[in-house]
C-alpha atoms as an extended CHARMM CRD file, in Angstrom:
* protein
*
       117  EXT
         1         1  UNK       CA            108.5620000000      133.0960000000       78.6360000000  PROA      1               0.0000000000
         2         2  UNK       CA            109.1010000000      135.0550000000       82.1070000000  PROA      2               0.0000000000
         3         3  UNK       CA            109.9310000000      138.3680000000       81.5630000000  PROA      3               0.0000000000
         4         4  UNK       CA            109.4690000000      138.6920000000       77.5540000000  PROA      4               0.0000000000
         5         5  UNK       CA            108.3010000000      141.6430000000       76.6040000000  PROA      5               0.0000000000
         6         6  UNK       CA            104.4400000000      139.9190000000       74.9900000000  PROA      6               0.0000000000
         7         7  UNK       CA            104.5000000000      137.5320000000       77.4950000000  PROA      7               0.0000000000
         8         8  UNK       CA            104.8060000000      139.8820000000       80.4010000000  PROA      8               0.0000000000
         9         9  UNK       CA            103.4740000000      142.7520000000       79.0490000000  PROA      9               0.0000000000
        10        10  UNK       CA            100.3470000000      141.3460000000       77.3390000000  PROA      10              0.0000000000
        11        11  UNK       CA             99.4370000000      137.1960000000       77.5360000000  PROA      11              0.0000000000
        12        12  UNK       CA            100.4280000000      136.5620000000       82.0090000000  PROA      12              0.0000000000
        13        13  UNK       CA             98.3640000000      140.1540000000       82.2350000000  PROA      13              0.0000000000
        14        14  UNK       CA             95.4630000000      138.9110000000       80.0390000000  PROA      14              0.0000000000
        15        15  UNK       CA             94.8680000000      136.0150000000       82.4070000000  PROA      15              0.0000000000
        16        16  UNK       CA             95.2740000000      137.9830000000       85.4790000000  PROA      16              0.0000000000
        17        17  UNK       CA             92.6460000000      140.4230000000       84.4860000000  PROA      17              0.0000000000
        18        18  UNK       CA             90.1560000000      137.8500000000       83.3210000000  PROA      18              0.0000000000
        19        19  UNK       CA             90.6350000000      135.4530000000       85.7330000000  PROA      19              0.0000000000
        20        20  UNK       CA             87.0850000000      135.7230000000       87.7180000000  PROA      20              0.0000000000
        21        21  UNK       CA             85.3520000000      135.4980000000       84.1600000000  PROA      21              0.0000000000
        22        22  UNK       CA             87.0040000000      132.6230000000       83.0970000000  PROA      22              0.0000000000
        23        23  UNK       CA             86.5550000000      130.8120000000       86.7490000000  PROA      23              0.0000000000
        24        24  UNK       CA             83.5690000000      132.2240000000       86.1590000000  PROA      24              0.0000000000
        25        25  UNK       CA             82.8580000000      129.6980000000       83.0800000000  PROA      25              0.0000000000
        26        26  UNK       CA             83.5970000000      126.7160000000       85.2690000000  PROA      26              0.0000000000
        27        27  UNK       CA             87.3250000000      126.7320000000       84.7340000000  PROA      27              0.0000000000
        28        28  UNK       CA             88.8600000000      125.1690000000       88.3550000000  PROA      28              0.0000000000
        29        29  UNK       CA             92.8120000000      126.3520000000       87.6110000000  PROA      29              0.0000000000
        30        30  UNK       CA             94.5120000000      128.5480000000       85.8320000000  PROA      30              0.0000000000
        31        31  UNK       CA             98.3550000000      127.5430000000       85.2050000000  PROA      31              0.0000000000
        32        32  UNK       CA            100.8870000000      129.3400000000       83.5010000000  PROA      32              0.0000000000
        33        33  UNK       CA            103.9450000000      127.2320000000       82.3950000000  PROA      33              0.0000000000
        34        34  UNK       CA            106.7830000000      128.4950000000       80.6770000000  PROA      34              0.0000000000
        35        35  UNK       CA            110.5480000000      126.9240000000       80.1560000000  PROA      35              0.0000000000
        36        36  UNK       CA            112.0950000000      128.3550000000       83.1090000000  PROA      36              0.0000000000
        37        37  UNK       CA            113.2690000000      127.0770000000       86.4600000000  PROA      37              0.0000000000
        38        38  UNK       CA            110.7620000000      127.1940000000       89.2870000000  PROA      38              0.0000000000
        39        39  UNK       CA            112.3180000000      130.5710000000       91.0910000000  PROA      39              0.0000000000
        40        40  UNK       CA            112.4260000000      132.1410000000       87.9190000000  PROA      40              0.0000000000
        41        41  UNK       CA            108.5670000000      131.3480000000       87.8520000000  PROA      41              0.0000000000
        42        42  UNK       CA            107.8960000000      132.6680000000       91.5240000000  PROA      42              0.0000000000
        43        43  UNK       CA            109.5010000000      135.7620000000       90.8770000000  PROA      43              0.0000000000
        44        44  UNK       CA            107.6770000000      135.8900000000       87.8270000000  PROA      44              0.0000000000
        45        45  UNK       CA            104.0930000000      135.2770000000       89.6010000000  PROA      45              0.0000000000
        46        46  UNK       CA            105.4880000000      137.5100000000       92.1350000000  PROA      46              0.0000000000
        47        47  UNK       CA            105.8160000000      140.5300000000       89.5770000000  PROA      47              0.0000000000
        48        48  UNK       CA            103.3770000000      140.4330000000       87.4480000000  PROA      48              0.0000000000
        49        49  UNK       CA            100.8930000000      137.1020000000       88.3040000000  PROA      49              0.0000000000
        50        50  UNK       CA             97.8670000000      136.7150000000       90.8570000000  PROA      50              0.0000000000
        51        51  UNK       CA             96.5650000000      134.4360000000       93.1980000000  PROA      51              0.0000000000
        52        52  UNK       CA             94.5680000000      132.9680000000       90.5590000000  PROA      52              0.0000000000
        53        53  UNK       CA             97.3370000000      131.8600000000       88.7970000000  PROA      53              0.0000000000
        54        54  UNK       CA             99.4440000000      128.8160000000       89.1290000000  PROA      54              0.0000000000
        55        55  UNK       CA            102.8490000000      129.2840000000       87.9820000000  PROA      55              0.0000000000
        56        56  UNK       CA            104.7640000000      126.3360000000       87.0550000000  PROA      56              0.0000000000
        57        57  UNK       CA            107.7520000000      125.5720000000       85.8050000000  PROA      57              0.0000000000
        58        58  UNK       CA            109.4780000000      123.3730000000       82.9720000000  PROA      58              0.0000000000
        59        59  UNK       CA            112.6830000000      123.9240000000       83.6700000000  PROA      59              0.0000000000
        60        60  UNK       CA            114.2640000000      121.4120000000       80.9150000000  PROA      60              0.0000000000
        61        61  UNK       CA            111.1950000000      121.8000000000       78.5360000000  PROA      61              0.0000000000
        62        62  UNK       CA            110.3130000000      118.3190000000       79.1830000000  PROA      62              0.0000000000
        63        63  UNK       CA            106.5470000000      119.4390000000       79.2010000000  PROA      63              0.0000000000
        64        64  UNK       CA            107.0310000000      121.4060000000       75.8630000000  PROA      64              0.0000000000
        65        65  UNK       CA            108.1930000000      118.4190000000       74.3830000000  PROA      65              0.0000000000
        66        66  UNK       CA            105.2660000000      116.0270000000       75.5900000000  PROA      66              0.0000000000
        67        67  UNK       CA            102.8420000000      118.2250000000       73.9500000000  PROA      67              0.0000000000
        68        68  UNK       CA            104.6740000000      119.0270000000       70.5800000000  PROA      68              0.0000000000
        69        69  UNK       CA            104.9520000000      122.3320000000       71.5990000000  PROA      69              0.0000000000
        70        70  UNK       CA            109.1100000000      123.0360000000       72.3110000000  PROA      70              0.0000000000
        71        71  UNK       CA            111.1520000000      125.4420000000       69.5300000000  PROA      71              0.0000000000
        72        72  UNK       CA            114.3440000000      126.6630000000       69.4670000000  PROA      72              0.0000000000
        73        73  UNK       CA            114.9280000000      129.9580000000       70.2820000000  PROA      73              0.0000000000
        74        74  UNK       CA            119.1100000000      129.8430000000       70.3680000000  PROA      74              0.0000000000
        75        75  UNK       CA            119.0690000000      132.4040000000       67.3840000000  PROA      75              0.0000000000
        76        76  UNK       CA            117.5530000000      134.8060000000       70.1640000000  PROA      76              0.0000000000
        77        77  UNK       CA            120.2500000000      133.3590000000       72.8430000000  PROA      77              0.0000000000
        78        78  UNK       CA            117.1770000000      131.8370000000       74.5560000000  PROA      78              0.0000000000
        79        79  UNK       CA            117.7560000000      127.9690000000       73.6330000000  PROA      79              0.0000000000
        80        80  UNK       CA            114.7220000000      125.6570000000       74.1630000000  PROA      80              0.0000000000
        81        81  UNK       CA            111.6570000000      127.5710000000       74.9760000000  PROA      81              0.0000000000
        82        82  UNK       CA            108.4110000000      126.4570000000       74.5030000000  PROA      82              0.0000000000
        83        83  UNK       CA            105.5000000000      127.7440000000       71.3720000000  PROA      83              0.0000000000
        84        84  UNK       CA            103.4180000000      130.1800000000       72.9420000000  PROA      84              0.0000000000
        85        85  UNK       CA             99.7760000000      128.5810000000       73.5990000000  PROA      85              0.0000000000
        86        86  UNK       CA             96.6400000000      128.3830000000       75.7410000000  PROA      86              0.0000000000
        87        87  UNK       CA             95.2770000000      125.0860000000       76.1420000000  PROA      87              0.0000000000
        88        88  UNK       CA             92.0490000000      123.8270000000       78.2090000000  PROA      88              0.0000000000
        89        89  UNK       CA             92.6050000000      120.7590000000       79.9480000000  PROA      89              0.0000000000
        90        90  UNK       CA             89.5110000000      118.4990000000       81.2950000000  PROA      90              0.0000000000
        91        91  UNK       CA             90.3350000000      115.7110000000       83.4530000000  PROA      91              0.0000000000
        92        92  UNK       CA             93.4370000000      114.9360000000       81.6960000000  PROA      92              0.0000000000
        93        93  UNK       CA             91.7330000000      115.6070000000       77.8760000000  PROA      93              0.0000000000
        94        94  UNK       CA             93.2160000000      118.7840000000       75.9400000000  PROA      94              0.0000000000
        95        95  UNK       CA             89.8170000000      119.9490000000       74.9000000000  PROA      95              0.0000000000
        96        96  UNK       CA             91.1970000000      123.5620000000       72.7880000000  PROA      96              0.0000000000
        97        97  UNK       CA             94.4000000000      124.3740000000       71.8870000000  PROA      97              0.0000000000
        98        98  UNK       CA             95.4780000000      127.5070000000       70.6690000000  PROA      98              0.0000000000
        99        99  UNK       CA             99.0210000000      127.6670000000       69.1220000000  PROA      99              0.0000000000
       100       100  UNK       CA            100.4030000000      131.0670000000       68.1760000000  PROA      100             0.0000000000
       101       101  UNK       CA            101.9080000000      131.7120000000       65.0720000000  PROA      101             0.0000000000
       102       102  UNK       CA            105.4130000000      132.7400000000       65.3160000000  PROA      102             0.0000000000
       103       103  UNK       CA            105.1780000000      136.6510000000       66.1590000000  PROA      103             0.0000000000
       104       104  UNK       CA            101.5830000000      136.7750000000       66.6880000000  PROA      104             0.0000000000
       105       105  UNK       CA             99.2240000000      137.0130000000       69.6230000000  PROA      105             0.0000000000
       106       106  UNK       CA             95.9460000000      136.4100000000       70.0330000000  PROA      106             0.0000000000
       107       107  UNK       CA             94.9200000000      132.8550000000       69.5470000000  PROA      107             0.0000000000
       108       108  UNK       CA             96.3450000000      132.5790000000       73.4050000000  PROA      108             0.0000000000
       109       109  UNK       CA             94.9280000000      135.6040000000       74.7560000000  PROA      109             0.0000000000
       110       110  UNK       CA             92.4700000000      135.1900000000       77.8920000000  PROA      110             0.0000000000
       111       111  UNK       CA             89.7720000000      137.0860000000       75.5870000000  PROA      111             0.0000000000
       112       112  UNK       CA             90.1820000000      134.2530000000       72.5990000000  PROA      112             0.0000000000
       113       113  UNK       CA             89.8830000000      132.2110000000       75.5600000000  PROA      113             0.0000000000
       114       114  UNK       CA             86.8130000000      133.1390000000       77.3090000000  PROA      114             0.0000000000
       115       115  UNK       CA             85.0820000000      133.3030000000       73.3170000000  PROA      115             0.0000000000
       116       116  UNK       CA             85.6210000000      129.7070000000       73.1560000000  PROA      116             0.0000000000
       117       117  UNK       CA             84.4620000000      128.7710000000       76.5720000000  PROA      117             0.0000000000
């Protein structure tokens, strides 16, 4: 989510500071997408993103839902947010994805990543 403290002060900076080695490994894009409304998501990218990162936007968590992927974070005041994850995505395929378990990170990290790449 934009502006939690592991998403913003560990997974979004993982990604920024590996993102030549994992474009190195034939990855095209690099999107970040989180259940928040698009100017939520540019300041976000503005703050802490990169160039080499697409920020986008699910605003009503339709995307989190798609992919199995939404929770329910109203306990925290948050409402719908979405699991945290990293996923690669080939032509349309998920080829890995790497679902957190609640509290935890490091199946999502950009290091995990680049290992399975």
């Amino acid at each position: 989510g934009a502006f939690t403290p592991t998403c913003s002060a560990r997974h979004l900076p993982s990604y920024v500071d590996k993102a030549a080695d994992i474009k190195g490994k034939g990855v095209d894009e690099i999107a970040c997408v989180s259940v928040n409304d698009p100017f939520v998501m540019a300041a976000w990218g503005k703050a802490d993103g990169s160039e080499d990162i697409t920020m986008l936007a699910d605003g009503n968590g339709d995307f989190a839902d798609a992919v199995g992927l939404a929770m329910d974070g109203a306990k925290f005041g948050m409402g719908k947010r979405s699991q945290r994850y990293s996923m690669v995505v080939n032509d349309g395929v998920v080829e890995q994805l790497n679902v957190e378990a609640p509290g935890e990170y490091r199946a999502s990290s950009a290091e995990h990543m680049l290992e399975q790449l």
